[in-house]
C-alpha distance (Angstrom), angle and dihedral (degrees) to the residues before:
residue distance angle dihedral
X1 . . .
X2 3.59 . .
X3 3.91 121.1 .
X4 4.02 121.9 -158.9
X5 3.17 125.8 178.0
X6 3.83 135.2 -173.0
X7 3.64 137.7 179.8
X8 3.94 105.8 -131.1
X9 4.02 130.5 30.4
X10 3.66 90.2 -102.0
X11 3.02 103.7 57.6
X12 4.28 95.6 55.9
X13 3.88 88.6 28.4
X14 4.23 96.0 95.1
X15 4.34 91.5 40.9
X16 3.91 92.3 53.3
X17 3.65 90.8 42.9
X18 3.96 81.7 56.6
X19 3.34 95.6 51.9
X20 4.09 125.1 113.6
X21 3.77 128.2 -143.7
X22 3.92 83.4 7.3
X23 4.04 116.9 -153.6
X24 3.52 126.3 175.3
X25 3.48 121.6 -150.9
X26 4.52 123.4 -171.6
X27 3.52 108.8 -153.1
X28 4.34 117.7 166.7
X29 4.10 79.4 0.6
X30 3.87 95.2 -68.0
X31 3.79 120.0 115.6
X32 3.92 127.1 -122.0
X33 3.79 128.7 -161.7
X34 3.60 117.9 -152.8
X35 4.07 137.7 -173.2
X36 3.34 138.9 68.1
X37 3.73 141.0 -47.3
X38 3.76 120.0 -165.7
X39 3.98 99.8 -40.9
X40 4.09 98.7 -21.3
X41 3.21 132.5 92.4
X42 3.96 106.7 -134.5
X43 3.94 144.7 -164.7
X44 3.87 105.1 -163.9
X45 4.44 110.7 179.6
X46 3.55 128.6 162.7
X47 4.14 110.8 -125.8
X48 3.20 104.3 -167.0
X49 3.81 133.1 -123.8
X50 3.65 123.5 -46.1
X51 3.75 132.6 24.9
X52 4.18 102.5 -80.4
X53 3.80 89.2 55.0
X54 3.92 82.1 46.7
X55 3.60 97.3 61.2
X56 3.20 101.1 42.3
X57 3.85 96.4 53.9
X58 3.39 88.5 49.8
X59 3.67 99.2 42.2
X60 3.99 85.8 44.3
X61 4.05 81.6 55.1
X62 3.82 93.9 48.1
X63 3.57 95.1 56.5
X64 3.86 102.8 37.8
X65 3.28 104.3 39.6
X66 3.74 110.2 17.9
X67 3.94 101.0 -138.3
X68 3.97 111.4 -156.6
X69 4.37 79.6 -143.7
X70 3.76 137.6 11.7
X71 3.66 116.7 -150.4
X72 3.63 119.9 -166.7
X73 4.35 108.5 -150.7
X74 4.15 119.2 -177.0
X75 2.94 141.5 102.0
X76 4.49 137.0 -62.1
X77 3.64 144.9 -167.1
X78 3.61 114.4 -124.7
X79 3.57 121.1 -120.6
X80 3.69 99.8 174.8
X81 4.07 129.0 67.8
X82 4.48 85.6 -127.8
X83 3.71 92.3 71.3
X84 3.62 118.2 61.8
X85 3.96 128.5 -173.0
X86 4.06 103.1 -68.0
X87 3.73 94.8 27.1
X88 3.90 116.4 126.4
X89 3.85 112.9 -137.3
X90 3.96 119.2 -152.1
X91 3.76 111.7 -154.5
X92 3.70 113.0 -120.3
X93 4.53 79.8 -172.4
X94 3.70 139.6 -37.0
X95 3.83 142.0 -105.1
X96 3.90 128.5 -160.2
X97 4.12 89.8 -142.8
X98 3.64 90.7 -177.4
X99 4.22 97.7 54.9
X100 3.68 109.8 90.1
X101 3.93 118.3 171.9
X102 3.89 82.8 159.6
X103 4.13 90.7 117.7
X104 3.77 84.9 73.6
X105 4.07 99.7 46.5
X106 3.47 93.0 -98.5
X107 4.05 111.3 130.0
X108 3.98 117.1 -94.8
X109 4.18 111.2 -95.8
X110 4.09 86.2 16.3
X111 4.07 112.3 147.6
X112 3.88 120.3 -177.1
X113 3.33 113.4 -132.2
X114 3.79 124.6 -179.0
X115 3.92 80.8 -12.8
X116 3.78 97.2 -59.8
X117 4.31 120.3 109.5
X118 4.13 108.5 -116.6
X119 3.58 121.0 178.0
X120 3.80 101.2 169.3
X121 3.62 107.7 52.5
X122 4.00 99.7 -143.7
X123 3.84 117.7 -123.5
X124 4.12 120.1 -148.7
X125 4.06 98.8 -92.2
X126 4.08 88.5 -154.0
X127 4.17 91.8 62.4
X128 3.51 88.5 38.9
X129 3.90 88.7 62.0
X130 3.84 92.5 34.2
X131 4.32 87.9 60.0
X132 3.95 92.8 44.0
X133 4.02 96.5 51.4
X134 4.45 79.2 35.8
X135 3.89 81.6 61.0
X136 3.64 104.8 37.2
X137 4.30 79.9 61.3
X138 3.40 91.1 44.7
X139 3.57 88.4 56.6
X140 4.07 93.2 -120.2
X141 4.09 131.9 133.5
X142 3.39 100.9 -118.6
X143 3.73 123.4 -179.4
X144 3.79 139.5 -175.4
X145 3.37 123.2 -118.7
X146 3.68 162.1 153.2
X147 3.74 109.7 -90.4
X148 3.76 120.9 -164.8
X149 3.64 130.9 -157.1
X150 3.69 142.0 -153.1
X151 4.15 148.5 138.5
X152 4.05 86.6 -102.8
X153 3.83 132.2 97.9
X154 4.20 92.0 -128.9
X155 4.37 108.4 -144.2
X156 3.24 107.7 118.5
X157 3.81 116.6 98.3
X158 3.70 101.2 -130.0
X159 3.71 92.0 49.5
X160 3.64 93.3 55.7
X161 3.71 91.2 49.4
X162 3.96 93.8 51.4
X163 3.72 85.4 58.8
X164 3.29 101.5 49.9
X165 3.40 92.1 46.3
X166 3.54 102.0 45.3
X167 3.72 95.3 39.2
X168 4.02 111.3 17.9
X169 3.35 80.5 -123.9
X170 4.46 115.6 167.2
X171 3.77 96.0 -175.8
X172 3.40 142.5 39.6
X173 3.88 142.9 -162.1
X174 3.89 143.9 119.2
X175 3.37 116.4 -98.2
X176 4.20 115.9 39.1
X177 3.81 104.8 73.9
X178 4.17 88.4 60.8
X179 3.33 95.3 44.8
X180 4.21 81.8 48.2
X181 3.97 87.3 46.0
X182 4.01 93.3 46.6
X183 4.10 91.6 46.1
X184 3.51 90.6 46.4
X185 3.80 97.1 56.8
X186 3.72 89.8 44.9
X187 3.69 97.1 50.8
X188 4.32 96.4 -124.9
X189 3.78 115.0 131.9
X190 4.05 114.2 -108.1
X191 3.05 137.7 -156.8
X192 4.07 135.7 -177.5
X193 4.02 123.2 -154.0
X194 3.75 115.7 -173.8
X195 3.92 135.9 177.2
X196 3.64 113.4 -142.5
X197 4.35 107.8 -114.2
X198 4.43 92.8 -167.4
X199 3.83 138.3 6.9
X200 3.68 118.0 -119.1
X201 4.19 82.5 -115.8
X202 3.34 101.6 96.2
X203 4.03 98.9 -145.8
X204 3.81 91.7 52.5
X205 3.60 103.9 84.2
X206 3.92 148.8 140.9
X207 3.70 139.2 -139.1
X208 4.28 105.0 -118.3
X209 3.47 98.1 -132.3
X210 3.71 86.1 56.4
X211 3.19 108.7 39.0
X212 4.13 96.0 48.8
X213 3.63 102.6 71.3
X214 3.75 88.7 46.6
X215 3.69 96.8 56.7
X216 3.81 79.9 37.2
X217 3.63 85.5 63.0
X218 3.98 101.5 43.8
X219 3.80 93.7 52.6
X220 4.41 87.4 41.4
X221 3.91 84.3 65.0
X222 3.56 99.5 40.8
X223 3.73 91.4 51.3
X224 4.02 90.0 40.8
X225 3.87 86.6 53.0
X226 3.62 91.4 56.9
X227 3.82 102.6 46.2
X228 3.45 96.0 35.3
């Protein structure tokens, strides 16, 4: 069983449409659509913006359903000058930019889990590979990278630079790093696929409603790739 989740309709919309011998099952009022694609069998839900309605889709999916992998697919500003608008980044980890326990000595980004300090949420190195060679055959530039996570819509310059200071950070979002930190605690692989929304050049840009079902597209045939 494969799990994939994504924060908005659009983004799941094409996978469910793929799916065979659909059934959808509501479980803590959030919807999951299970069956198979190509070879796979699949659980495909959409979480919902931000990182608490993250977690507990995924954790939701952990528990019910008992995925072998989550993979997180959306879309991600670009904070670095390698990934350009319609790129797809593959996260090499996570980092919750916005969680800062630093007032107490503890490092900036730092989350305990089972009573250790982690800052970079690790993400499974074998689906990592398995989504780059997926988009090499899809015919798409896809790029690891550090992905950073937080309850903020990131566009102001100073922001991004804080980041990517503090964190090395090349992409960032709202949603991977908790579904890293819930995967992580549960002991199931994850991994987080994201098409880049704007370029860190500021003249190079692209109308939303146009560029969303084209990233919407790129990380479709990635994913298909891979099931298939």
């Amino acid at each position: 069983m494969i799990g994939i989740l994504g924060a908005m309709q659009a983004e799941v919309d094409r996978l469910i449409g793929e799916i065979q011998d659909l059934e959808r099952r509501t479980v803590c009022g959030q919807i999951f659509c299970c069956g198979k694609i190509g070879r796979s069998e699949v659980v495909v839900a959409k979480c919902g913006v931000g990182k608490v309605n993250a977690a507990i889709c995924a954790q939701t999916m952990i528990l019910t359903f008992h995925p072998e992998v989550i993979i997180n697919t959306g879309v991600a500003g670009s904070l670095s000058p390698k990934l350009d608008i319609l790129d797809v980044a593959v996260a090499t980890d996570a980092v919750q930019h916005d969680y800062d326990t630093s007032a107490i000595g503890e490092p900036n980004g730092a989350l305990s889990i089972r009573g250790e300090l982690v800052t970079y949420l690790p993400c499974d190195a074998a689906w990592r590979e398995r989504l780059l060679a997926a988009a090499r055959r899809a015919g798409v530039k896809g790029v690891p990278a550090r992905i950073a996570s937080g309850d903020q819509f990131i566009s102001r310059r100073e922001d991004k630079r804080r980041i990517v200071e503090t964190f090395g950070a090349e992409v960032c979002e709202m949603e991977g790093a908790s579904i890293a930190q819930t995967c992580c605690i549960a002991g199931v692989p994850c991994a987080i696929l994201r098409a880049i929304s704007d370029s860190t050049d500021d003249n190079h840009s692209m109308e939303f409603e146009t560029f969303l079902p084209r990233a919407v597209e790129n990380s479709y045939r990635i994913l298909m790739a891979v099931l298939q």
